[in-house]
C-alpha positions, -999 to +999 in steps of 0.1 A: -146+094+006-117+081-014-123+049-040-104+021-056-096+044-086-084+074-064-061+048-047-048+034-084-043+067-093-025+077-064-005+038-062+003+048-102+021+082-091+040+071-061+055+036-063+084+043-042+051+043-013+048+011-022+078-005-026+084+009+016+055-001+022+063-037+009+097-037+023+089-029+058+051-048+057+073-080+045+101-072+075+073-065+101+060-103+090+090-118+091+091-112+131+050-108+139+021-130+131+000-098+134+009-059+129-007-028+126-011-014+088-006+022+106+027+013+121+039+002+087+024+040+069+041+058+099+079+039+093+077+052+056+071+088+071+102+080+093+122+069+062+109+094+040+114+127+059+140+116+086+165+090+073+160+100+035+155+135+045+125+141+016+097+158+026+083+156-010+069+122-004+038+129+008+013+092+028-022+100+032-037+081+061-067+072+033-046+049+014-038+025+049-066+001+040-059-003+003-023-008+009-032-032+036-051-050+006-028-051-018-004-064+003-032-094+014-034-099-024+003-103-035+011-120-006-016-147+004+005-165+029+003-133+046-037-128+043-046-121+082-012-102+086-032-064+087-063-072+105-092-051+086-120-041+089-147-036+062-138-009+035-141+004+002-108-014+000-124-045+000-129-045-036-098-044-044-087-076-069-055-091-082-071-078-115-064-038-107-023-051-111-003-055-133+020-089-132+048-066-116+022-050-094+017-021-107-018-006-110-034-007-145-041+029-154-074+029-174-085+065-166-062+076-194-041+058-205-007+070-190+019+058-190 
């Protein structure tokens, strides 16, 4: 079972995930009251290995409900937006970002 600080660690190492992931969660709101966080994870594998043609990107299915979280916590008018269901992700806090949104690293300091 993956946690909150596998999912920082991970968030830390790939923020091109997440800045699809917000671009195409924020587009998908724009037209929907409601979408699927799986229909957003599957667009970045689109982007990523057809239209960008990278296959060294690589979206674990694990991280859908943290994502789903962290896009909840940036964006409270959009709380509701990913319907979830209870998860590990559910402790995820505005306190596990940075002001840019950027996970805060404590394992080891990197940076």
């Amino acid at each position: 079972m993956v946690t909150i600080a596998d999912f920082l660690e991970y968030d830390f190492d790939n923020p091109h995930i997440w800045d699809k992931f917000e671009e195409f969660a924020l587009l998908a709101a724009s037209r929907r009251k409601h979408f699927g966080v799986g229909a957003v994870m599957e667009r970045i594998r689109w982007y990523t290995e057809i239209e960008a043609n990278r296959d060294d990107y690589k979206v674990n299915n694990n991280w859908r409900a943290f994502y789903a979280r962290k896009f909840a916590l940036k964006y409270p008018e959009h709380a509701g937006f990913f319907r979830c269901r209870e998860s590990v992700a559910d402790g995820l806090s505005c306190s596990d970002f940075t002001a840019d949104w950027r996970p805060v690293y404590f394992a080891s300091g990197r940076e």
